[in-house]
TIVO-2410 file (N, C-alpha, C; in nm, 3 decimals):
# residues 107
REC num residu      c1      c2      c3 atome chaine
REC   1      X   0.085  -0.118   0.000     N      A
REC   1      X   0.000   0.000   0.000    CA      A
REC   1      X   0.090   0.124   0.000     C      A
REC   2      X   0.084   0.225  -0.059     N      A
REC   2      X   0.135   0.352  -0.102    CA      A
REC   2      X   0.113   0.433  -0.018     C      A
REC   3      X   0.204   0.567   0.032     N      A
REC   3      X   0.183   0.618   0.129    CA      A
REC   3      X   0.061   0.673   0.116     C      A
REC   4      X   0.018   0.776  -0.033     N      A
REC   4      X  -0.040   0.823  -0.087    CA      A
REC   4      X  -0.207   0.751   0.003     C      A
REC   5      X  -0.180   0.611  -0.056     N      A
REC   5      X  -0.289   0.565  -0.031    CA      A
REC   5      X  -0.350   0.572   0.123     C      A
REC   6      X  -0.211   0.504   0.216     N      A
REC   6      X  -0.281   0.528   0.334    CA      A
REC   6      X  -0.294   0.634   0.395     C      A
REC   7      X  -0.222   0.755   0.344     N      A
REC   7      X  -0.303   0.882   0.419    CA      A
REC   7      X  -0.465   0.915   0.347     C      A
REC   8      X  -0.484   0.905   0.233     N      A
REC   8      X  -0.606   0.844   0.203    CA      A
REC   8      X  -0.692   0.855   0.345     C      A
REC   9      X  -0.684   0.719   0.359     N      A
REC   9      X  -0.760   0.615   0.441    CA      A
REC   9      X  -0.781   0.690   0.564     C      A
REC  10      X  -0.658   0.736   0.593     N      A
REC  10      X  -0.639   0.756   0.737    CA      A
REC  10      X  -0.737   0.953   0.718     C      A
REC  11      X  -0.792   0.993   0.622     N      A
REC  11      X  -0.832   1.127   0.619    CA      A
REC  11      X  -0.991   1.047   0.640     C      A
REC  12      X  -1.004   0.974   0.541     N      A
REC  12      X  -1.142   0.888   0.520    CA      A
REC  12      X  -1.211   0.849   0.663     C      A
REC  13      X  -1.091   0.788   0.690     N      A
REC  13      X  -1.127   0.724   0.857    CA      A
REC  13      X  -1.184   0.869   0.926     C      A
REC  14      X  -1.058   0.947   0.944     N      A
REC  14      X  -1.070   1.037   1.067    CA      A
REC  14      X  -1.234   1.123   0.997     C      A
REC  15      X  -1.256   1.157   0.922     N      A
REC  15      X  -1.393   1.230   0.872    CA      A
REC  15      X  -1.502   1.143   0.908     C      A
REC  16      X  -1.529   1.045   0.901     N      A
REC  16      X  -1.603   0.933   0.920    CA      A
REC  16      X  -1.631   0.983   1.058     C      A
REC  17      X  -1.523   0.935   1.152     N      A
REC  17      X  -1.556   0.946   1.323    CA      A
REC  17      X  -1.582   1.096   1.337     C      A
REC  18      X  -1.506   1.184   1.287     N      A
REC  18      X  -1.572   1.327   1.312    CA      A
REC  18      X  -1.698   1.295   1.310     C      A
REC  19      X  -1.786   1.283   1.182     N      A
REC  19      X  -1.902   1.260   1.153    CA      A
REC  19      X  -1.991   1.234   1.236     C      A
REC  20      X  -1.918   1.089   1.278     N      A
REC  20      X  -2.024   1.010   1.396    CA      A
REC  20      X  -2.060   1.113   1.543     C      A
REC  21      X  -1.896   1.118   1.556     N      A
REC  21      X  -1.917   1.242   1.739    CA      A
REC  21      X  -2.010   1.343   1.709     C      A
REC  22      X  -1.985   1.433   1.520     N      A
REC  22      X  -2.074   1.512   1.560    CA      A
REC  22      X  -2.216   1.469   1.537     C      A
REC  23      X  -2.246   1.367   1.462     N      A
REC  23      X  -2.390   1.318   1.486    CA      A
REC  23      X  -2.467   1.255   1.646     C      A
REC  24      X  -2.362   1.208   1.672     N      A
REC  24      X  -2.372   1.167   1.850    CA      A
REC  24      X  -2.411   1.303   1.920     C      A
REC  25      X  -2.322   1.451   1.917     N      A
REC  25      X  -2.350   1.585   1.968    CA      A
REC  25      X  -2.480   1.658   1.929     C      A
REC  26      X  -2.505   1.600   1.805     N      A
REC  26      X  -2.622   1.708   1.819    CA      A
REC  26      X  -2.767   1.563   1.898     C      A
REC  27      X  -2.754   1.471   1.905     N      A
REC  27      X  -2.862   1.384   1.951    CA      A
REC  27      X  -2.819   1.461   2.124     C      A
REC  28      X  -2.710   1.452   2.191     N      A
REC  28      X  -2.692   1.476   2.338    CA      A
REC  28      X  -2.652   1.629   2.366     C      A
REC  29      X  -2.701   1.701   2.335     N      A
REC  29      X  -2.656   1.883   2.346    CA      A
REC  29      X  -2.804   1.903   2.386     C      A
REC  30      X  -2.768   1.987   2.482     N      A
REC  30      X  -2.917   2.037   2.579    CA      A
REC  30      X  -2.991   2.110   2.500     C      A
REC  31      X  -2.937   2.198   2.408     N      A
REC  31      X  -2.979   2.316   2.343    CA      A
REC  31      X  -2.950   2.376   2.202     C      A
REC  32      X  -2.984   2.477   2.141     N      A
REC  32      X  -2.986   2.457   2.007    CA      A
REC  32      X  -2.894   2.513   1.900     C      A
REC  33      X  -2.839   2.593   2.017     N      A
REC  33      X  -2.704   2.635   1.988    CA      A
REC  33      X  -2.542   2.549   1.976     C      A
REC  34      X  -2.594   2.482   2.118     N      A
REC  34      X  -2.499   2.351   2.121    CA      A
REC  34      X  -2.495   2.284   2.047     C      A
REC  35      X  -2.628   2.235   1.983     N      A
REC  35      X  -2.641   2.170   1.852    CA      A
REC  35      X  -2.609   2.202   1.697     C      A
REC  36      X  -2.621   2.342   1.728     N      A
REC  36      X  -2.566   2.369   1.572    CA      A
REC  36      X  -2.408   2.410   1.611     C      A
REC  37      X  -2.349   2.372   1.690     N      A
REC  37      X  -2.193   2.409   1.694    CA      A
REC  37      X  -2.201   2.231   1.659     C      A
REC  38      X  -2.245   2.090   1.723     N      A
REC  38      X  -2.214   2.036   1.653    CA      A
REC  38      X  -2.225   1.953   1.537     C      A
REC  39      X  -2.350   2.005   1.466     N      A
REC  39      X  -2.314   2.032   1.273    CA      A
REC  39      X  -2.215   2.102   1.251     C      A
REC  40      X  -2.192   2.187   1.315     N      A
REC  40      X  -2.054   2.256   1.257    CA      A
REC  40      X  -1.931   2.182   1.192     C      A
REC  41      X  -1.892   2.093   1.349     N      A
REC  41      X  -1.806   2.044   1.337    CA      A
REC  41      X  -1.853   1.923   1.239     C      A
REC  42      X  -1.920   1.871   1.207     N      A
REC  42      X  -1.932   1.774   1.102    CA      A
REC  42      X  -1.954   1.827   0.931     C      A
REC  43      X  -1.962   1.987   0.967     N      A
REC  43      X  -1.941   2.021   0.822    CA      A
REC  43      X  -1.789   2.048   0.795     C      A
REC  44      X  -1.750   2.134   0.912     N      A
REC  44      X  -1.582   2.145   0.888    CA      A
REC  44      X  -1.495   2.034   0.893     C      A
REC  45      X  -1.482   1.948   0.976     N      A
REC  45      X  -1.369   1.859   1.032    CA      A
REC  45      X  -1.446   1.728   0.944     C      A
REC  46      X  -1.530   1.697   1.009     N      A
REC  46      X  -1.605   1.562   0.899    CA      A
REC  46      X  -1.592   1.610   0.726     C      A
REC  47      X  -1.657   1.671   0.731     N      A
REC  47      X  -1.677   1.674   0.538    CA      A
REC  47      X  -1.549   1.708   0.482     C      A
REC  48      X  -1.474   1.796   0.549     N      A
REC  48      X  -1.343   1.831   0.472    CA      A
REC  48      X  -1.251   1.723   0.486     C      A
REC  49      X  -1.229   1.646   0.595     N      A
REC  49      X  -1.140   1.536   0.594    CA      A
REC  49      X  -1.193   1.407   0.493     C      A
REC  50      X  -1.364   1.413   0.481     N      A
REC  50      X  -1.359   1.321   0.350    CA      A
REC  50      X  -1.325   1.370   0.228     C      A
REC  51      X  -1.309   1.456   0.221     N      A
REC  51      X  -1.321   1.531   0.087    CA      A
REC  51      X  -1.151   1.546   0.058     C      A
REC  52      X  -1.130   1.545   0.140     N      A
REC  52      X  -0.951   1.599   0.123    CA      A
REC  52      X  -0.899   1.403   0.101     C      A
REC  53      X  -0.966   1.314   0.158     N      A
REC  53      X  -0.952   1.146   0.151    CA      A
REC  53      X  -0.983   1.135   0.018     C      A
REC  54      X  -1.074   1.169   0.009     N      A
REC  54      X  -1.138   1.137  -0.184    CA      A
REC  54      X  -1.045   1.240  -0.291     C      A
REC  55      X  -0.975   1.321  -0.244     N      A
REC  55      X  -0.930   1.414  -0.333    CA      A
REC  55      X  -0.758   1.330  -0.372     C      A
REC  56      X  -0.742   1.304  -0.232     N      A
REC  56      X  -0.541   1.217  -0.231    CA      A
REC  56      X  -0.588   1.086  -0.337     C      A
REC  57      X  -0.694   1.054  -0.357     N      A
REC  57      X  -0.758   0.924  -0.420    CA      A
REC  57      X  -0.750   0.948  -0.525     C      A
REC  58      X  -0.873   1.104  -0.607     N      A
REC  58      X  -0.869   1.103  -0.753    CA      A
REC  58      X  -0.748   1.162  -0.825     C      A
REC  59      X  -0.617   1.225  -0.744     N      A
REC  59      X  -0.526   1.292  -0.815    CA      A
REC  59      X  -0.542   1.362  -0.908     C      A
REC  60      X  -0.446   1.375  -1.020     N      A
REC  60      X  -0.495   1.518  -1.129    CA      A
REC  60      X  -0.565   1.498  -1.201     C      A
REC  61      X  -0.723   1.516  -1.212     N      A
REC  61      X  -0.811   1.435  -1.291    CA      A
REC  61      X  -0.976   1.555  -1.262     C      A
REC  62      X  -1.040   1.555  -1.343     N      A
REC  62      X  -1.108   1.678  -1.383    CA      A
REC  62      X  -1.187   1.606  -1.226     C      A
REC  63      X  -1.214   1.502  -1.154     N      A
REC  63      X  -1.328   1.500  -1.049    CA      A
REC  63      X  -1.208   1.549  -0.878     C      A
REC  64      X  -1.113   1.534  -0.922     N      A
REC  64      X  -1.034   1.661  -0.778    CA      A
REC  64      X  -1.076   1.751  -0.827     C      A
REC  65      X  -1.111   1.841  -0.965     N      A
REC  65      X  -1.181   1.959  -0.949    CA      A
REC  65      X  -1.284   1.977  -0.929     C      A
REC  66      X  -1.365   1.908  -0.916     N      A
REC  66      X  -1.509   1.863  -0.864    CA      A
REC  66      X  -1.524   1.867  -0.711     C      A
REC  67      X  -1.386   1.782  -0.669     N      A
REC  67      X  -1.430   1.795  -0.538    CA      A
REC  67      X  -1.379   1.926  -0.477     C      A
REC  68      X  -1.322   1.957  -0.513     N      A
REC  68      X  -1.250   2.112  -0.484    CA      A
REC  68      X  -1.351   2.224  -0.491     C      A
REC  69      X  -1.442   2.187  -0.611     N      A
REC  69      X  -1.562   2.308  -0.610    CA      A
REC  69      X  -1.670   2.250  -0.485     C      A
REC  70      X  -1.700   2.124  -0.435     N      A
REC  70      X  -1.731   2.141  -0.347    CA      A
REC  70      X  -1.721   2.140  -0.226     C      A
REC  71      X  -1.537   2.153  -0.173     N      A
REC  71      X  -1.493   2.204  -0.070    CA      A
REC  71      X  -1.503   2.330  -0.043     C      A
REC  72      X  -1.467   2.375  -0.168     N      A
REC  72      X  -1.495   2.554  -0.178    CA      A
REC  72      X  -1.670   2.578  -0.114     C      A
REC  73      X  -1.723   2.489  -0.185     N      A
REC  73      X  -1.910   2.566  -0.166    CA      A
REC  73      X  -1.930   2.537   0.024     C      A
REC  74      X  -1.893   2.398   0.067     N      A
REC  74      X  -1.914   2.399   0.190    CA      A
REC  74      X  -1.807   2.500   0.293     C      A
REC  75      X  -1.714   2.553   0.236     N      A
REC  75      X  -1.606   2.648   0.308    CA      A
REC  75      X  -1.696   2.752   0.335     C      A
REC  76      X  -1.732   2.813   0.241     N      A
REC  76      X  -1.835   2.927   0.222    CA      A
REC  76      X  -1.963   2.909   0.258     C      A
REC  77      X  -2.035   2.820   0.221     N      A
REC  77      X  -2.171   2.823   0.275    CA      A
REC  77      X  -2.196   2.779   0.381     C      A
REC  78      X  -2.134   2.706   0.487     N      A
REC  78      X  -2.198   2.617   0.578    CA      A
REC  78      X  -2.169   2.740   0.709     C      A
REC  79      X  -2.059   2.854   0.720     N      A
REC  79      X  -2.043   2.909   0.845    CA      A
REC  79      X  -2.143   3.014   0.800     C      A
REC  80      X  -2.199   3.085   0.667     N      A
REC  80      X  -2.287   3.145   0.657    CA      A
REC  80      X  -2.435   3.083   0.667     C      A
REC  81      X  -2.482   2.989   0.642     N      A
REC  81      X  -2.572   2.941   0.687    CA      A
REC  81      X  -2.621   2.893   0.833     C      A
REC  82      X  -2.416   2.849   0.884     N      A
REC  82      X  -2.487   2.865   1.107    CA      A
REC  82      X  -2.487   3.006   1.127     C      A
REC  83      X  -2.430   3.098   1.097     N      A
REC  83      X  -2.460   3.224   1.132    CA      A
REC  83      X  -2.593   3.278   1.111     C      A
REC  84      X  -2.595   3.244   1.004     N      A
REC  84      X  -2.772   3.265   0.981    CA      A
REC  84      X  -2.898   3.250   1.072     C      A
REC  85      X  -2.868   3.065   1.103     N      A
REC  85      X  -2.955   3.013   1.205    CA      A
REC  85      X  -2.934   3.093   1.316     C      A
REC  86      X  -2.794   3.111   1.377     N      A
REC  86      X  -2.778   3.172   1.524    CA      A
REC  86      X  -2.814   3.264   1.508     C      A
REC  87      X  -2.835   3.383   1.450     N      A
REC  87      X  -2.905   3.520   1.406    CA      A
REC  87      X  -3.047   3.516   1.445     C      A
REC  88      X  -3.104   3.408   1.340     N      A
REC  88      X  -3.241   3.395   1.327    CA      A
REC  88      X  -3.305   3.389   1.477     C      A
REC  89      X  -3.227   3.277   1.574     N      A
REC  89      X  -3.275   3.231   1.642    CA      A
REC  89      X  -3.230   3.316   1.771     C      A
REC  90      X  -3.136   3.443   1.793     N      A
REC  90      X  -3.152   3.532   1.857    CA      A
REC  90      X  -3.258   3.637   1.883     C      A
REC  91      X  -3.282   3.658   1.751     N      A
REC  91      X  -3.358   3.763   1.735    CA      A
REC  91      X  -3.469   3.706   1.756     C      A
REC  92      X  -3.561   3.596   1.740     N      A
REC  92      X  -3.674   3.565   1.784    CA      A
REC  92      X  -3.651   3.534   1.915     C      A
REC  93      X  -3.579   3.542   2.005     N      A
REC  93      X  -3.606   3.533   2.152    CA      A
REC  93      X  -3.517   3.434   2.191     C      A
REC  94      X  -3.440   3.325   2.141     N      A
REC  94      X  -3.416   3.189   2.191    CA      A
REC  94      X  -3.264   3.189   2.202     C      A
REC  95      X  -3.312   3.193   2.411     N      A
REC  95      X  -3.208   3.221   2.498    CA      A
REC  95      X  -3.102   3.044   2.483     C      A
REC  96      X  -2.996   3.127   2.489     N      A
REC  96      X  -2.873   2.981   2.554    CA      A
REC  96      X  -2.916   2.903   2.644     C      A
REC  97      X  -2.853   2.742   2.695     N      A
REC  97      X  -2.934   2.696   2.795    CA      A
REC  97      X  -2.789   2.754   2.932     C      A
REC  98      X  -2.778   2.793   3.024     N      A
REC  98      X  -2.686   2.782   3.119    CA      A
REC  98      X  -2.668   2.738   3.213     C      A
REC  99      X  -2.494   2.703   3.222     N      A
REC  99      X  -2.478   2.585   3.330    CA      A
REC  99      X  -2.524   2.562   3.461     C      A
REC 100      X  -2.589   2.684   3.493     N      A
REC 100      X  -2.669   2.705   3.620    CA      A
REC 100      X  -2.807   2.651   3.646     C      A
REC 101      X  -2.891   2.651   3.541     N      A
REC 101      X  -2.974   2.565   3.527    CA      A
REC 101      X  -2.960   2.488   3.536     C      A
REC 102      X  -2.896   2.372   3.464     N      A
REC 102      X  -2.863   2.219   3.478    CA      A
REC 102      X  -2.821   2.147   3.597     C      A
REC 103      X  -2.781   2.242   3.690     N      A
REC 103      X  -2.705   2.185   3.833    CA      A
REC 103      X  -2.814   2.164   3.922     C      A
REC 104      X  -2.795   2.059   3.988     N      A
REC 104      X  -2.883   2.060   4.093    CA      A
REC 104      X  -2.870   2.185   4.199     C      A
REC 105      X  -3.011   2.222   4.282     N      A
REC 105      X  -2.991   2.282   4.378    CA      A
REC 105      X  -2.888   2.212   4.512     C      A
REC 106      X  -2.801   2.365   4.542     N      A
REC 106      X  -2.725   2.260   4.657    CA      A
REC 106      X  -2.865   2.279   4.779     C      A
REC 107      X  -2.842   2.217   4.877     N      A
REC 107      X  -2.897   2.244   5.005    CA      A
REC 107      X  -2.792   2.364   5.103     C      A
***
């Protein structure tokens, strides 16, 4: 196996488990903010590490420019689109959850 290849793998892999934690984060995040920080991370760290795996794969070949146009579109669109949501969802009222809430009362 070629080095080429197994860093490959090893981008493939690591995007994959990004993926999963951040699909695991947004099922266990109290709130909705928490939750869209983690889509975040499964648009940045997940999608780009597959994309950068599939890219060491197709080498100089018109579909690395393919995937390149859509590294570029998720670079750009995905922090303008959570900004969006977090905007949206300020301005209609919808407070953070805080760590003070969540604690039990002491006695």
């Amino acid at each position: 196996m070629s080095v080429l290849a197994l860093l490959s793998w090893v981008c493939l892999v690591a995007g994959g488990l990004f993926c999963m934690v951040g699909a695991l984060g947004m099922l266990r995040m109290p709130d909705f903010y928490t939750r869209m920080h983690a889509a975040s991370v499964i648009d940045s760290l997940g999608a780009g590490l597959i994309l950068l795996g599939l890219l060491l794969q197709a080498g100089f070949t018109l579909v690395a420019v393919k995937l390149l146009f859509i590294g570029l579109l998720l670079f750009f669109a995905s922090p303008t689109a959570t900004h969006a949501l977090a905007r949206a969802a300020m301005v209609r009222g919808l407070k953070p959850v805080l760590a003070e809430e969540h604690e039990p009362s002491k006695p």
